[in-house]
DRENDO-1510 file (C-alpha; in Angstrom, 1 decimal, always signed):
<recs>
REC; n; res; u; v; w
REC; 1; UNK; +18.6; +21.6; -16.4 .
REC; 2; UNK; +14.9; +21.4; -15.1 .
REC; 3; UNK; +15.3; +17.5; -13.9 .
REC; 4; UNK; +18.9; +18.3; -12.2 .
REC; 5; UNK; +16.9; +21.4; -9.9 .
REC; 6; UNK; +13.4; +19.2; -9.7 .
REC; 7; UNK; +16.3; +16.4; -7.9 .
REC; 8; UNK; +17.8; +19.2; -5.9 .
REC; 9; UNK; +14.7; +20.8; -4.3 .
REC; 10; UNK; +13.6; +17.4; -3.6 .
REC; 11; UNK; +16.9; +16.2; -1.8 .
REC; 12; UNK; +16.7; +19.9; -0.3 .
REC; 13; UNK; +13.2; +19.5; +0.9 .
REC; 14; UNK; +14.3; +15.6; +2.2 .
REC; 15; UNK; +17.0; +16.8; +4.2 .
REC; 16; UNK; +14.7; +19.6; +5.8 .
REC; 17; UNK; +12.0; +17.0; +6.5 .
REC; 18; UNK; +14.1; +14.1; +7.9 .
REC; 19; UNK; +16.2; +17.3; +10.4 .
REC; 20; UNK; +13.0; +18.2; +11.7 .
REC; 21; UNK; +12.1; +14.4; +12.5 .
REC; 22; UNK; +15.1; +13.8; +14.1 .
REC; 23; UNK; +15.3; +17.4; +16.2 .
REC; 24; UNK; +11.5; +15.9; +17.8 .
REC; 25; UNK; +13.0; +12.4; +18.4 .
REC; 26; UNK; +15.9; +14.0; +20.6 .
REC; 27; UNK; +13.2; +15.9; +22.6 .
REC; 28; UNK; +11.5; +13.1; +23.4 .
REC; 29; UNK; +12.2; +11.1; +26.7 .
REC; 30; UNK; +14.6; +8.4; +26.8 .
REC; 31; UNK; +13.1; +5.5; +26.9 .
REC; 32; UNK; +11.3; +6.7; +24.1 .
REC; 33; UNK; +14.5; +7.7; +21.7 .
REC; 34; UNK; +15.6; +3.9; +22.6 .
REC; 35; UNK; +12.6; +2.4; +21.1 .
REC; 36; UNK; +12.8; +4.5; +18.3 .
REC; 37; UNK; +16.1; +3.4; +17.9 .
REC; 38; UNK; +15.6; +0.1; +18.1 .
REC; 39; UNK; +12.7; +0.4; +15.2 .
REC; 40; UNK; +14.9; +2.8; +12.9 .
REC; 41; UNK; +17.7; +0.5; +13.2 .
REC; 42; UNK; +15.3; -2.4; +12.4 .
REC; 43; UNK; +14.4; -0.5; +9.2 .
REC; 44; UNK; +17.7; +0.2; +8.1 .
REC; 45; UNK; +18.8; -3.7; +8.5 .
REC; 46; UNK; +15.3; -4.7; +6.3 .
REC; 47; UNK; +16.4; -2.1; +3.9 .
REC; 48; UNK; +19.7; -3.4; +3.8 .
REC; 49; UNK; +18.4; -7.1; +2.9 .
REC; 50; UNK; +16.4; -5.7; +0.5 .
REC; 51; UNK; +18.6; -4.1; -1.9 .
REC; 52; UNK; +20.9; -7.6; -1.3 .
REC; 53; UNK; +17.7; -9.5; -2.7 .
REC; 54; UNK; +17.3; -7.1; -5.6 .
REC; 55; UNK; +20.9; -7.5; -6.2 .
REC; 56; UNK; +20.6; -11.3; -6.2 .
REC; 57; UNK; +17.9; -11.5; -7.9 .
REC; 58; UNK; +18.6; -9.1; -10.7 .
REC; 59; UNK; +22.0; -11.1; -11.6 .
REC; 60; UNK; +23.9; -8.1; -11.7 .
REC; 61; UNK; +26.4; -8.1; -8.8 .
REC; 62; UNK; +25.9; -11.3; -6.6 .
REC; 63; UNK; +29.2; -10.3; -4.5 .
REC; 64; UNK; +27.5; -6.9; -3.5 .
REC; 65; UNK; +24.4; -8.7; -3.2 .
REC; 66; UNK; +25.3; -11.1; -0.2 .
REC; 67; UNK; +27.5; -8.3; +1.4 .
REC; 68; UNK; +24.5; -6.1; +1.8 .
REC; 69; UNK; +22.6; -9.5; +3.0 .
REC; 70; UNK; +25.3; -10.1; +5.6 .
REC; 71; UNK; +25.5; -6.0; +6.9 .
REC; 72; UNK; +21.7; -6.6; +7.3 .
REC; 73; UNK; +21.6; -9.6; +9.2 .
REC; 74; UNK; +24.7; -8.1; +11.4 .
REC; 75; UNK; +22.8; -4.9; +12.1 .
REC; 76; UNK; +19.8; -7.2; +13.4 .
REC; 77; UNK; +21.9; -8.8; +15.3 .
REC; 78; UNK; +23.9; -6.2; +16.8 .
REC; 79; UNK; +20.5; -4.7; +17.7 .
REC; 80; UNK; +19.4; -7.7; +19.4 .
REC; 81; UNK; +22.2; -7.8; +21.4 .
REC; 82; UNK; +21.5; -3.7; +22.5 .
REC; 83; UNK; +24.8; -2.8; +21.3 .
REC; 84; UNK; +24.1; +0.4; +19.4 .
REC; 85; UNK; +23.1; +2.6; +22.8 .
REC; 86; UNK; +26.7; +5.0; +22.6 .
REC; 87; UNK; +27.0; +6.8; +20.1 .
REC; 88; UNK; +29.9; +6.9; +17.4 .
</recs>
């Protein structure tokens, strides 16, 4: 019971820290909010390739493993080409 609300005020807490993060990036200019962009995008395709390594090299799912490799490589690429600048 303890370790189930220890994981919810942390997720709570997360949530609160990473909303006020973002509520600063949309107040800043634009050409700032597109470099940050461009560097949280670049984080999220590393972090991508990373859990496709530790997938690989753990041996447990090799399929899942190059999937996540691929997505990570495609969102580097798709944010080398500038694509991401409309939102969904």
């Amino acid at each position: 019971m303890e370790k189930g609300l220890l994981l919810l005020a942390f997720t709570v807490i997360t949530v609160l820290l990473l909303n006020t993060l973002f509520l600063r990036i949309f107040k800043l200019p634009k050409h700032k909010r597109e470099r940050v962009r461009k560097i949280l995008w670049l984080v999220y395709s590393l972090f991508f390739i990373g859990i496709g390594i530790a997938f690989l090299t753990s041996g447990e799912s090799t399929i899942s493993g190059y999937l996540y490799i691929i997505v990570g490589i495609g969102y580097l690429f798709v944010n080398w080409l500038e694509r991401p600048e409309k939102p969904l």
